[in-house]
C-alpha positions as CSV (number, residue, x, y, z in Angstrom):
1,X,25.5,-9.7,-49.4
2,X,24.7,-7.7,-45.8
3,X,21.6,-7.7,-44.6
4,X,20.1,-5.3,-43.3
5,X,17.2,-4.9,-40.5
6,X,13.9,-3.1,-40.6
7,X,13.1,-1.2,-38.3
8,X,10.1,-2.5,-36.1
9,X,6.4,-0.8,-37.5
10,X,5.1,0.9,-34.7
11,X,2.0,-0.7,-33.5
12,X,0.5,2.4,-32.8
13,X,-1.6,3.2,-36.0
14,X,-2.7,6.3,-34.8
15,X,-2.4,8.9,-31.5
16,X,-5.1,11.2,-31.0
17,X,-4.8,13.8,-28.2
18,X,-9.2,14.2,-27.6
19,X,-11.1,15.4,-25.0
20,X,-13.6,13.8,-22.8
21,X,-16.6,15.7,-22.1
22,X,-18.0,15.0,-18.2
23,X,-21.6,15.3,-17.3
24,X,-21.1,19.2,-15.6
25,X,-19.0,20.2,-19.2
26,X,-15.6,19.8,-17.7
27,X,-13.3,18.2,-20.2
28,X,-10.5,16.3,-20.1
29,X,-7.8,15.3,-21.5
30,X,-7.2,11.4,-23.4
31,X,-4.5,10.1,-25.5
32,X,-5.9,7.3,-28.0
33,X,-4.1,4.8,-29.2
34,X,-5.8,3.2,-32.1
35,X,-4.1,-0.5,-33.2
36,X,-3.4,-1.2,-37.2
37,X,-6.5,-2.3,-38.9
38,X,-10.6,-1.3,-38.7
39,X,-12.0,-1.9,-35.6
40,X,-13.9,-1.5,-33.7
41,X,-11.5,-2.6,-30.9
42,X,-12.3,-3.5,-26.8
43,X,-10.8,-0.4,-25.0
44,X,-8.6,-0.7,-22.1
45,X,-8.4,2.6,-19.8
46,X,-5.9,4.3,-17.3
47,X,-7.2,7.1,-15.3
48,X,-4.7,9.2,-12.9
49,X,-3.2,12.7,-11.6
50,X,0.5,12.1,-12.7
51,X,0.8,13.3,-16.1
52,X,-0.7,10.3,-18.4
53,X,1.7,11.1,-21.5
54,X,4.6,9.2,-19.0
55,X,2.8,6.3,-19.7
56,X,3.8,5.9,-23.1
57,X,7.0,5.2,-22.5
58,X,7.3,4.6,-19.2
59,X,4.4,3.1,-17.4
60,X,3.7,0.2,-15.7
61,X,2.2,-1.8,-18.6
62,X,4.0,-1.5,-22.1
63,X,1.4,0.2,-23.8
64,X,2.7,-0.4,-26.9
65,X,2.2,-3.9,-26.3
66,X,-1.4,-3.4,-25.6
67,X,-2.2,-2.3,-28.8
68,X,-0.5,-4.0,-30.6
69,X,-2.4,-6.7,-29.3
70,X,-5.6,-5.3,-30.4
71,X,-7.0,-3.1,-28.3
72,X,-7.7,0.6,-28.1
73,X,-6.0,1.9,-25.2
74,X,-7.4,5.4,-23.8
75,X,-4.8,7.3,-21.1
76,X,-6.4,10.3,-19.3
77,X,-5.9,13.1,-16.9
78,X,-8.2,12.7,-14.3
79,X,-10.1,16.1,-13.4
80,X,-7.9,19.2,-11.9
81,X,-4.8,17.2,-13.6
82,X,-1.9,18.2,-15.9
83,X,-3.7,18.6,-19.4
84,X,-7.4,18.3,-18.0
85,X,-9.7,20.9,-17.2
86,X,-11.6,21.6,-13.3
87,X,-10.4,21.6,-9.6
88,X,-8.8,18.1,-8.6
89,X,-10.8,16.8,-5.2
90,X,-8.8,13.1,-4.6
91,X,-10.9,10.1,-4.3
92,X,-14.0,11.8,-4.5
93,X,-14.3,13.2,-7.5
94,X,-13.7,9.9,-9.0
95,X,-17.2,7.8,-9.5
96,X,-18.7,9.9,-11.1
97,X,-15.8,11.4,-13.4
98,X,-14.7,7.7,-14.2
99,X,-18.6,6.6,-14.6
100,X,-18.8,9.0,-17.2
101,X,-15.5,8.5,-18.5
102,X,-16.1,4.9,-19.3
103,X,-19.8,5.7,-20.9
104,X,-18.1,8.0,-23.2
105,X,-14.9,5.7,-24.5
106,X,-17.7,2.9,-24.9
107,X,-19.8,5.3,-27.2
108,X,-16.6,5.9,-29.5
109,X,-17.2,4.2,-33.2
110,X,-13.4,2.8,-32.6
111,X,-14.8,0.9,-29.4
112,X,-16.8,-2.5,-29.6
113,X,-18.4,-1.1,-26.4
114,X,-16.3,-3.2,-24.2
115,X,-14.2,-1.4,-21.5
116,X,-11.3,-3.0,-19.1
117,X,-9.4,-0.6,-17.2
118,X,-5.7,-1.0,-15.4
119,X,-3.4,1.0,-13.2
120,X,-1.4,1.2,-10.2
121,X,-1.9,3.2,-6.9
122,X,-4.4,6.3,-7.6
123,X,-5.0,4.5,-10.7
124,X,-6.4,1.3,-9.3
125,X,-8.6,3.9,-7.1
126,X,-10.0,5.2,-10.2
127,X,-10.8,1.5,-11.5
128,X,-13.2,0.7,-8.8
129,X,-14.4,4.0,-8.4
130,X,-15.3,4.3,-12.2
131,X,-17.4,0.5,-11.5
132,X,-19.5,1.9,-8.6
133,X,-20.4,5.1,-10.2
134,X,-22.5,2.8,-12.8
135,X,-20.2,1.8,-15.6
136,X,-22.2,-1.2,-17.3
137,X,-19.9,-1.4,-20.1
138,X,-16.5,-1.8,-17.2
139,X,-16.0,-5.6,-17.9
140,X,-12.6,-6.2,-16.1
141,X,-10.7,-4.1,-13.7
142,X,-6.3,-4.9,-13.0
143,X,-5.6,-2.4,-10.1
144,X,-2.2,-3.0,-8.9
145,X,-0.4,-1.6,-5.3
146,X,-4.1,-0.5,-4.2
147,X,-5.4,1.5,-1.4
148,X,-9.2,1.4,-2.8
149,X,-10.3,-0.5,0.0
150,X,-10.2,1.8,2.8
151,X,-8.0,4.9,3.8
152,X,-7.5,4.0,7.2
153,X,-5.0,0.4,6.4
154,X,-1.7,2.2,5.5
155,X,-3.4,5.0,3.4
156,X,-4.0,7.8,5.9
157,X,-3.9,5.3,8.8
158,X,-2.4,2.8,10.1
159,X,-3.5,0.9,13.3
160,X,-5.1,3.8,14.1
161,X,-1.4,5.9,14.0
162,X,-1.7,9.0,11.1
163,X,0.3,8.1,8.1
164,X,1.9,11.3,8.1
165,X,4.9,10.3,6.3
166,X,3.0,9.5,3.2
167,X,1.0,11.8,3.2
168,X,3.8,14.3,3.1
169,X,5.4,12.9,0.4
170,X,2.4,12.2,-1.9
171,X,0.8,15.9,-1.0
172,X,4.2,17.8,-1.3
173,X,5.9,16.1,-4.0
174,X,3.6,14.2,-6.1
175,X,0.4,16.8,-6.1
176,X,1.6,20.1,-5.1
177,X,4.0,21.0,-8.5
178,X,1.1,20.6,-10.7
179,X,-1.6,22.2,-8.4
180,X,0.8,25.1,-8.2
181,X,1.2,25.8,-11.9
182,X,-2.9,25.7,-12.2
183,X,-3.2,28.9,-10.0
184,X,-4.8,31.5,-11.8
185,X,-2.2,34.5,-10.5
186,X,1.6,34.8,-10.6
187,X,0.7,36.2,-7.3
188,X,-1.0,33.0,-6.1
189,X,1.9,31.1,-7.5
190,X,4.5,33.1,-5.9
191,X,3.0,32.6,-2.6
192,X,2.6,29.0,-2.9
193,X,6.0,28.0,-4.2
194,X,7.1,30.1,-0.8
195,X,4.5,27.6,1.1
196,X,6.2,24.7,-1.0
197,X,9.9,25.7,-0.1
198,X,9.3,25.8,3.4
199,X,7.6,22.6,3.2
200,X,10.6,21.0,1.9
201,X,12.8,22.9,4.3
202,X,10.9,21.4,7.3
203,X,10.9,17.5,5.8
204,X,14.9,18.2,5.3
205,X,15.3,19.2,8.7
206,X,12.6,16.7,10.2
207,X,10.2,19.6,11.8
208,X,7.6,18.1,9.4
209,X,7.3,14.8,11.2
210,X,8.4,15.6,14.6
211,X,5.9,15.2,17.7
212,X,3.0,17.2,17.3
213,X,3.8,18.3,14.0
214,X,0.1,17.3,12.9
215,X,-0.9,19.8,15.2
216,X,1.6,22.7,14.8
217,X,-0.4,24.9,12.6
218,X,2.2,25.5,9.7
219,X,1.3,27.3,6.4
220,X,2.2,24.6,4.0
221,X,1.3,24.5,0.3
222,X,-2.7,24.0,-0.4
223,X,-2.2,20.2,-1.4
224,X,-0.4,19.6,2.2
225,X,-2.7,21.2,4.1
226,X,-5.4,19.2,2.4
227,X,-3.7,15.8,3.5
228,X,-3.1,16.8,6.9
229,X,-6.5,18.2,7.1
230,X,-7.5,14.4,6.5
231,X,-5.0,12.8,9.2
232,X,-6.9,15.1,11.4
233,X,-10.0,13.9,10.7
234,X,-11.8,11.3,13.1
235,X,-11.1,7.5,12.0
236,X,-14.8,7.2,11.5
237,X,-15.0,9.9,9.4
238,X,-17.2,9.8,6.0
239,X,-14.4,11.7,4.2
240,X,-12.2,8.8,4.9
241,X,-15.4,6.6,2.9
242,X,-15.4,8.7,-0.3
243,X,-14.1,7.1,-3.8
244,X,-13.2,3.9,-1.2
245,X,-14.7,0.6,-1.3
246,X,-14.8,-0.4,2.1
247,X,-18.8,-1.2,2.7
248,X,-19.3,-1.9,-1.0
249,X,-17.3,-4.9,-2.3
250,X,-20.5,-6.5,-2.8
251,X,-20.7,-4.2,-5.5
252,X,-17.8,-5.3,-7.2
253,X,-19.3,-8.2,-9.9
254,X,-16.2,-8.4,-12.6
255,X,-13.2,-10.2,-12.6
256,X,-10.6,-8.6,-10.9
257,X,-6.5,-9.0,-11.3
258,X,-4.6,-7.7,-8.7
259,X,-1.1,-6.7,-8.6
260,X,1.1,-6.1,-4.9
261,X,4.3,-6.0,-3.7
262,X,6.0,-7.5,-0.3
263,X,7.0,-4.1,0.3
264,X,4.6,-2.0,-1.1
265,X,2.8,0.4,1.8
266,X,-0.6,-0.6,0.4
267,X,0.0,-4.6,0.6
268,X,-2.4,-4.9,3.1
269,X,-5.7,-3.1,1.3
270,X,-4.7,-5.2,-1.5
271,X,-4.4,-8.9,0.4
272,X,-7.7,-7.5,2.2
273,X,-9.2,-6.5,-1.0
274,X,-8.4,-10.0,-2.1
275,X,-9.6,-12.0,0.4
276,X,-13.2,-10.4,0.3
277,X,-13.3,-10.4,-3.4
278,X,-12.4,-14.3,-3.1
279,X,-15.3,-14.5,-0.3
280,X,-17.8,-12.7,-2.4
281,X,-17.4,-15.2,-5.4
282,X,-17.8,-18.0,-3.5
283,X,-21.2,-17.2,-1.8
284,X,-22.4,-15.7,-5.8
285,X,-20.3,-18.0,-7.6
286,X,-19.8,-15.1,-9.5
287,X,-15.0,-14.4,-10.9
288,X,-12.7,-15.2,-8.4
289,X,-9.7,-12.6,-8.1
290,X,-6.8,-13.2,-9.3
291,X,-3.2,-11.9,-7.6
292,X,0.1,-11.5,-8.0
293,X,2.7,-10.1,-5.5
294,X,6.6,-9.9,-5.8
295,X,9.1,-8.6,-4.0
296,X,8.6,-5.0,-5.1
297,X,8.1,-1.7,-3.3
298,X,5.3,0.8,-4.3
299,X,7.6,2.3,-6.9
300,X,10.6,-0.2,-7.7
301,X,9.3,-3.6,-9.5
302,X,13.0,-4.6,-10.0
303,X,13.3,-6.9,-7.2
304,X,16.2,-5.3,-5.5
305,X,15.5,-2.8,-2.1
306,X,17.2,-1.8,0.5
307,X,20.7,-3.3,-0.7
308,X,18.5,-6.6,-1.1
309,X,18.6,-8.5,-4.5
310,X,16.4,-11.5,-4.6
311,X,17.2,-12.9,-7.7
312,X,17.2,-12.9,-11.5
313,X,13.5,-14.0,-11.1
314,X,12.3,-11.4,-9.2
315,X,11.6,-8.5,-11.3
316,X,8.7,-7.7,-13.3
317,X,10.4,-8.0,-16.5
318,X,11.1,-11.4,-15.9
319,X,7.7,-12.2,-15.0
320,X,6.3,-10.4,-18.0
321,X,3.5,-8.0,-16.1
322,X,2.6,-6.3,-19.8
323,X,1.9,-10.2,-20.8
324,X,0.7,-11.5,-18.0
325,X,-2.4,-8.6,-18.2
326,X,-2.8,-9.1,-21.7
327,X,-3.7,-13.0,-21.5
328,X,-6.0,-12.4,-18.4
329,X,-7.4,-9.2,-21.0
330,X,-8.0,-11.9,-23.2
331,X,-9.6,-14.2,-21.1
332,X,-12.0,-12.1,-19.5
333,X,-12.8,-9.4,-22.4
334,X,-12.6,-11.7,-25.4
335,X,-13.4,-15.2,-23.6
336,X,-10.0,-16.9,-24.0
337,X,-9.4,-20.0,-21.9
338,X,-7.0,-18.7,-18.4
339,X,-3.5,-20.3,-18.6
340,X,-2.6,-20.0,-15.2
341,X,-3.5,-20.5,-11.4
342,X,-5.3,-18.3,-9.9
343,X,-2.7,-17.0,-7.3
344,X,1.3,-16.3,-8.3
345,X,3.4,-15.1,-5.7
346,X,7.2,-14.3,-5.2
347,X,8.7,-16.2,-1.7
348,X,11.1,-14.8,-0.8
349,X,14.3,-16.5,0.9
350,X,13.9,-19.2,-1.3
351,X,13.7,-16.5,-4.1
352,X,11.5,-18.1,-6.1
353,X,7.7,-17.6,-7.8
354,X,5.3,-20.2,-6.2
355,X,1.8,-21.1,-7.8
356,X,-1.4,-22.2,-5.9
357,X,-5.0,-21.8,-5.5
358,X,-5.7,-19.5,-3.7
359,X,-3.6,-17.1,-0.5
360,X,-2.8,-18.3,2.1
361,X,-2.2,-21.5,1.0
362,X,-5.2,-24.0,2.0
363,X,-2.5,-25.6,3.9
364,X,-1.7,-23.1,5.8
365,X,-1.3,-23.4,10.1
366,X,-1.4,-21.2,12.8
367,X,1.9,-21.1,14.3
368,X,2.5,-18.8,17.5
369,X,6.0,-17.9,19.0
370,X,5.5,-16.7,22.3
371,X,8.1,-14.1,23.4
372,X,10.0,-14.9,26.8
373,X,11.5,-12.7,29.6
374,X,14.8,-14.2,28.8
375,X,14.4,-13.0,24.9
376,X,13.6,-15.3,23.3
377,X,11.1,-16.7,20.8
378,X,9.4,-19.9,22.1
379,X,6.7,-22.5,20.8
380,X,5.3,-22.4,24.5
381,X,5.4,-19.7,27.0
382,X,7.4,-19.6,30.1
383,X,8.2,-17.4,33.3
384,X,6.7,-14.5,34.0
385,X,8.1,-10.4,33.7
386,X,8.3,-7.8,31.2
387,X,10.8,-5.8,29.3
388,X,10.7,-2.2,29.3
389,X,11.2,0.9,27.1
390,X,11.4,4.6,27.2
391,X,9.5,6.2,25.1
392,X,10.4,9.7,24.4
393,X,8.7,11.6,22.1
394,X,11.2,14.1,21.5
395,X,13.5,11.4,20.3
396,X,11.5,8.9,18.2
397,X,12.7,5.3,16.2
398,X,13.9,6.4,12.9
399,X,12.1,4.3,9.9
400,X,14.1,2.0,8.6
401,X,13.0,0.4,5.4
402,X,9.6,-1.9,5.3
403,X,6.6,-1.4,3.3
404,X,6.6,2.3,3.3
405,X,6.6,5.6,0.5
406,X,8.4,7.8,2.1
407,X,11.1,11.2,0.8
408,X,14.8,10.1,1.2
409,X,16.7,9.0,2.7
410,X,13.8,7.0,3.7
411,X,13.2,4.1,1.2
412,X,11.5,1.0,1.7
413,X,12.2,-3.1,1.7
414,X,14.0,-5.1,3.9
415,X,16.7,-2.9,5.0
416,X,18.9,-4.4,7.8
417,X,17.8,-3.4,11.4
418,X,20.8,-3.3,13.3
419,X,21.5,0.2,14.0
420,X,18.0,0.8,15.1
421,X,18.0,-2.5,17.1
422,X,21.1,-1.3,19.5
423,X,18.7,1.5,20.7
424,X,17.7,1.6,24.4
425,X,13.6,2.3,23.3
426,X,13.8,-1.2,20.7
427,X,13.7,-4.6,22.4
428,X,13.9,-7.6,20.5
429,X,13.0,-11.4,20.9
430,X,14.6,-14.5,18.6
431,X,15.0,-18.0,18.2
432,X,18.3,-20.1,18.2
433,X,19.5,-20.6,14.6
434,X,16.9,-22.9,12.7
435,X,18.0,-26.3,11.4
436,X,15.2,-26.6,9.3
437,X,13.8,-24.5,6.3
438,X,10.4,-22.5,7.9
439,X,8.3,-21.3,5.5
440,X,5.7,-18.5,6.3
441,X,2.6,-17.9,3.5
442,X,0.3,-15.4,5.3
443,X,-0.8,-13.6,7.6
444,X,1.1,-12.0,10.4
445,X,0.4,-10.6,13.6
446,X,1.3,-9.9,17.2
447,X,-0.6,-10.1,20.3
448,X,2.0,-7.5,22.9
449,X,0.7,-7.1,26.9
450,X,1.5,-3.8,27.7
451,X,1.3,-1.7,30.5
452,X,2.6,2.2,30.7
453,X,3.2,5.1,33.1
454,X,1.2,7.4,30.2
455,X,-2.4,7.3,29.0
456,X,-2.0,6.2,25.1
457,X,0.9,4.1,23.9
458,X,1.9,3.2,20.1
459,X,3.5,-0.5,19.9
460,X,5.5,-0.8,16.1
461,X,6.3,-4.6,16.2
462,X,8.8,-5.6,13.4
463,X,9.3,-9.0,12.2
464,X,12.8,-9.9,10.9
465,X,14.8,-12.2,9.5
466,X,18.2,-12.2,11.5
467,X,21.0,-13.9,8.8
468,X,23.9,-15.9,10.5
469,X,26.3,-12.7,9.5
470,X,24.3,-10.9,11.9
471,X,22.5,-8.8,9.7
472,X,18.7,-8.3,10.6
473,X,15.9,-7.3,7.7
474,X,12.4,-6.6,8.2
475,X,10.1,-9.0,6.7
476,X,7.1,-7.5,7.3
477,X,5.7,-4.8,10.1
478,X,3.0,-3.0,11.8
479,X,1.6,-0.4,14.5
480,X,-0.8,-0.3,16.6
481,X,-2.2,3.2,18.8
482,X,-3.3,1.8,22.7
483,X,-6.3,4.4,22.6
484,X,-7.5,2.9,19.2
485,X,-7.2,-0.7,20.2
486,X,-10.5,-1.7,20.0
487,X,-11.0,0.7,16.8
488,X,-11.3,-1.7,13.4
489,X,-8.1,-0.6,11.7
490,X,-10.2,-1.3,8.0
491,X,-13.6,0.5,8.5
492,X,-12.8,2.7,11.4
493,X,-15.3,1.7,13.5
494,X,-15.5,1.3,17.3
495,X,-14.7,3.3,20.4
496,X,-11.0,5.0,21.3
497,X,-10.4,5.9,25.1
498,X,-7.7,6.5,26.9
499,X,-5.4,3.6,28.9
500,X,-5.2,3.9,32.3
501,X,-1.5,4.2,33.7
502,X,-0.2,1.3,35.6
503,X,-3.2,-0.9,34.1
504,X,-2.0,-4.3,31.8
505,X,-3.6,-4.0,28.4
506,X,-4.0,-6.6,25.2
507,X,-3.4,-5.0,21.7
508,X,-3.3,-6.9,18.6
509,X,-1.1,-5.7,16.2
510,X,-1.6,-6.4,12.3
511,X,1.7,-6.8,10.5
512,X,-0.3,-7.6,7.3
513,X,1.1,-10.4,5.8
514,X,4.2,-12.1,3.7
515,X,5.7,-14.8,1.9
516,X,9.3,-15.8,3.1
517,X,11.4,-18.6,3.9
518,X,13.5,-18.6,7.1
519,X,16.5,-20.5,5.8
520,X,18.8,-22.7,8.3
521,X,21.0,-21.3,10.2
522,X,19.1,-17.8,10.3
523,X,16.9,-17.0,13.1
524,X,13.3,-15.3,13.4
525,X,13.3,-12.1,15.0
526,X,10.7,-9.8,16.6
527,X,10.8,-6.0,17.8
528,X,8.9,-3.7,19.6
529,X,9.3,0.0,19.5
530,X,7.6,3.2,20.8
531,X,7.8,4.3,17.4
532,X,8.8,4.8,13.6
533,X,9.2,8.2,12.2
534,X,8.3,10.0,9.6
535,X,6.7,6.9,8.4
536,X,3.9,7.1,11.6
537,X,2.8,10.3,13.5
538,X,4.9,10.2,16.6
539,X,3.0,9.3,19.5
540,X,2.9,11.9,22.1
541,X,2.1,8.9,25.2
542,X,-0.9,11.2,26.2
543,X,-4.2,10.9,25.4
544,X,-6.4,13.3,23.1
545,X,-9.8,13.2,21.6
546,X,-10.2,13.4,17.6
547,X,-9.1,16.6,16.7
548,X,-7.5,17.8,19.6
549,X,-3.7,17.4,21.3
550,X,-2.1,16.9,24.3
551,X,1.5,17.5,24.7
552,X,4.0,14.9,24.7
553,X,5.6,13.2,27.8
554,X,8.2,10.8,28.0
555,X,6.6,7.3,29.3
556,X,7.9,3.7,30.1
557,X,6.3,1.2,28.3
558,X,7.0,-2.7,30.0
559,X,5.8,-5.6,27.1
560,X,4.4,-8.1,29.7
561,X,5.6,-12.0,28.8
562,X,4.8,-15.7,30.6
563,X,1.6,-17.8,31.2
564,X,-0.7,-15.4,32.3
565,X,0.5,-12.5,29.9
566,X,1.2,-14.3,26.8
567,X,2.9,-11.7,24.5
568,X,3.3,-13.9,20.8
569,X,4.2,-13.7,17.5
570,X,1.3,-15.1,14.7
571,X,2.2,-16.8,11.5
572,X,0.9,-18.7,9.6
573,X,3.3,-21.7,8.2
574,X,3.4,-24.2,5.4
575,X,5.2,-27.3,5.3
576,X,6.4,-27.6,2.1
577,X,5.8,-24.9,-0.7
578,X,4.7,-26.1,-3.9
């Protein structure tokens, strides 16, 4: 006798398409998806600008899975968005649209009045947002790939250097199609799709990103011109404060799950974001975070980049996300016991997941590598002398993978540096081939002694891993702008002033952090650069006041090395990963 399957019943009981009524009458639009069975049910929430019907069958949580486990999961159009009514501000429209938001899901009969909320990029902004605009009934927030802490650590800034890359590609190709299609006119829409086309032309033919091209006064679409309106604003700007939670992680009582990627170009708001969150709860003894980071990019959770495949392991299918959320939902909305450590992270090299307390490792040491005038990478330093590059605006580093979101050809992970290591304006340092395993689970930095013929200077230092067939991929990476040196690259504050030619200078460069094994026989790898475009605003080596430019000029830049100059790499090690 055959036998025959039956179809799976679809956990969905019912899908209603509602609207959610704001506090000035704007309304917007929210799919409900009510589980089999009575209710009421805890609610969990996803609040962003990308079209929330894509998350039914394509999100980053299975949302199928979500109810089927029992709760009522709520996906909405944040304000100015796709199927919801008003005029879409980013970031700061968001307390008190997601405040209100959350009252009113809570209130529904099919709610228990419990609320958890989950989403990646703009919708982990939305998450913390939502708490801080008064949201008593937000229990638990998941925010993964997050930039919520501040826009000025690889948001809109980066070391003080305009993320203009970006921002192009989230303003022109992410925001601008939708905004477009809301304009009132055909005339309105006519001349912005005009804007939009010669938008694109000028990222295809790189007049977008070039030097100066913050500055050059082009009539792009309303969305662009409204992100490089931001890049132009001062780092200490109270625009760059609104919907963020830079001053106010005190105000951030519920447990929190957070969800990065190596490669993801806001890893280091979410490590940061960590880290205070994990301060915070042990001065109130209030949730400790919890985290998870693999090898992913912003985008790509399938643990291959960049020609790169690190494993059968690696992607987040084989680590379950959709389940991995749902037992920490469990735990902290229905009081479940927590079945796992605290901190789950992917090392990479050794291409496997490795559990522990907390990150970095409490075992974690300081290592520094101090770079020599003979190029090399050295537990101690030696000589004396420096290295020098030409840095010519007019013909900037091209980008080359790392933790970026860029337009293509441009994509990020560890792509192999080689080709942009045989230029004249990239010096490198490296070991000799390792004979043992070393194993860095943190942070890393640089510390570069720099002096230059110009009056501002941008240092991109690169940390690679160089494997024995000669191929060299970036680990991790950073950037840091001379005149913004002693500038807090998190909250923006302190004082930028020019450098004064001829004079040596210190600047710290944050390369965020990582988790990777150098395996024998490979060596570590560092290099400098005048730049990395269209990811960074290309440095014009002259130095300008917020808001204003001064035309570029080719400089030499000479990275100073030896006793009294001691240029180094920071890591911090472990000796054996659990």
């Amino acid at each position: 006798m055959p036998v025959t399957s039956r179809p799976t019943p679809d956990p969905v009981a019912e899908r209603r398409e509602v609207t959610c009524p704001l506090r000035d009458g704007t309304r917007l639009r929210t799919l409900l998806l009510l589980p089999h069975g009575t209710g009421p049910w805890p609610a969990l929430l996803t609040r962003h600008p990308y079209d929330v019907t894509r998350e039914e069958d394509d999100g980053y949580l299975d949302v199928r899975r979500l109810v089927a486990a029992g709760y009522l999961v709520a996906l909405q159009d944040v304000r100015g968005r796709f199927g919801s009514e008003g005029v879409f501000d980013p970031c700061a429209q968001e307390e008190a649209d997601g405040a209100d938001a959350v009252a009113w899901l809570a209130a529904r009969p099919e709610c228990d009045g419990t609320v958890g909320m989950w989403g990646a990029s703009y919708a982990s902004d939305t998450q913390f947002a939502a708490l801080l605009g008064g949201a008593p009934a937000l229990r638990a927030l998941a925010p993964a790939m997050t930039p919520a802490l501040s826009a000025l650590d690889g948001f809109r800034f980066r070391g003080g250097v305009p993320e203009l890359g970006s921002t192009l590609a989230w303003t022109h190709y992410a925001i601008a199609p939708d905004a477009i299609t809301r304009l009132p006119s055909a005339r309105e829409r006519e001349a912005e799709r005009r804007r939009q086309e010669a938008t694109e032309r000028a990222i295809t033919t790189g007049e977008a990103y070039g030097a100066g091209a913050l500055h050059a006064g082009r009539d792009a679409e309303g969305s662009v011109r409204w992100g490089l309106d931001r890049l132009r604003e001062p780092l200490d700007s109270p625009r760059h404060r609104a919907g963020k939670i830079v001053d106010r992680t005190d105000a951030i009582g519920v447990p929190v799950l957070l969800t990065g990627g190596w490669f993801d170009v806001f890893l280091g708001p979410t490590l940061e974001l960590y880290r205070r969150l994990r301060r915070r709860a042990e001065d109130t003894d209030g949730p400790a975070p919890r985290l998870v980071v693999g090898p992913w990019t912003h985008d790509d959770f399938s643990g291959r980049a960049a020609g790169l495949d690190f494993g059968p392991d690696a992607s987040a299918g084989s680590v379950d996300l959709t389940a991995l959320h749902l037992r920490w939902f469990d735990a902290v909305l229905r009081g479940d016991a927590p079945d796992s450590p605290p901190v789950r992270v992917f090392l990479m090299g050794a291409d496997r997941w490795v559990e522990t307390a907390e990150f970095p490792p409490s075992d974690a040491r300081p290592l520094e590598l101090y770079l020599t005038p003979e190029g090399a990478l050295a537990p101690e330093p030696s000589g004396s002398g420096g290295r020098r590059l030409v840095s010519d605006p007019a013909s900037p580093v091209p980008t080359c993978g790392g933790a970026v979101l860029l337009f293509a050809p441009f994509g990020a992970g560890p792509a192999d540096q080689t080709a942009v290591e045989a230029r004249p304006d990239v010096v490198s340092w490296r070991t000799g081939p390792l004979e043992e395993p070393l194993t860095v689970m943190g942070a890393v930095g640089a510390v570069v002694h720099l002096v230059t013929t110009g009056t501002d200077a941008d240092v991109v230092v690169r940390l690679c891993d160089e494997h024995p067939d000669g191929a060299s991929r970036v680990v991790a990476d950073g950037v840091r702008r001379g005149s913004a040196r002693s500038v807090d690259p998190v909250t923006g504050r302190g004082g930028r002033g020019p450098l004064e030619p001829g004079r040596a200078y210190e600047i710290t460069v944050d390369l965020w952090s990582t988790a990777h094994t150098f395996l024998p026989g490979h060596r570590i790898r560092v290099d400098i650069a005048p730049s990395s475009s269209p990811r960074w605003d290309v440095g014009t080596n002259t130095y300008a006041p917020e808001g204003k430019f001064a035309p570029p000029v080719t400089a030499e830049h000479t990275i100073l090395q030896g006793a009294a100059r001691p240029s180094r790499l920071l890591l911090d090690v472990v000796a054996s990963p659990v």
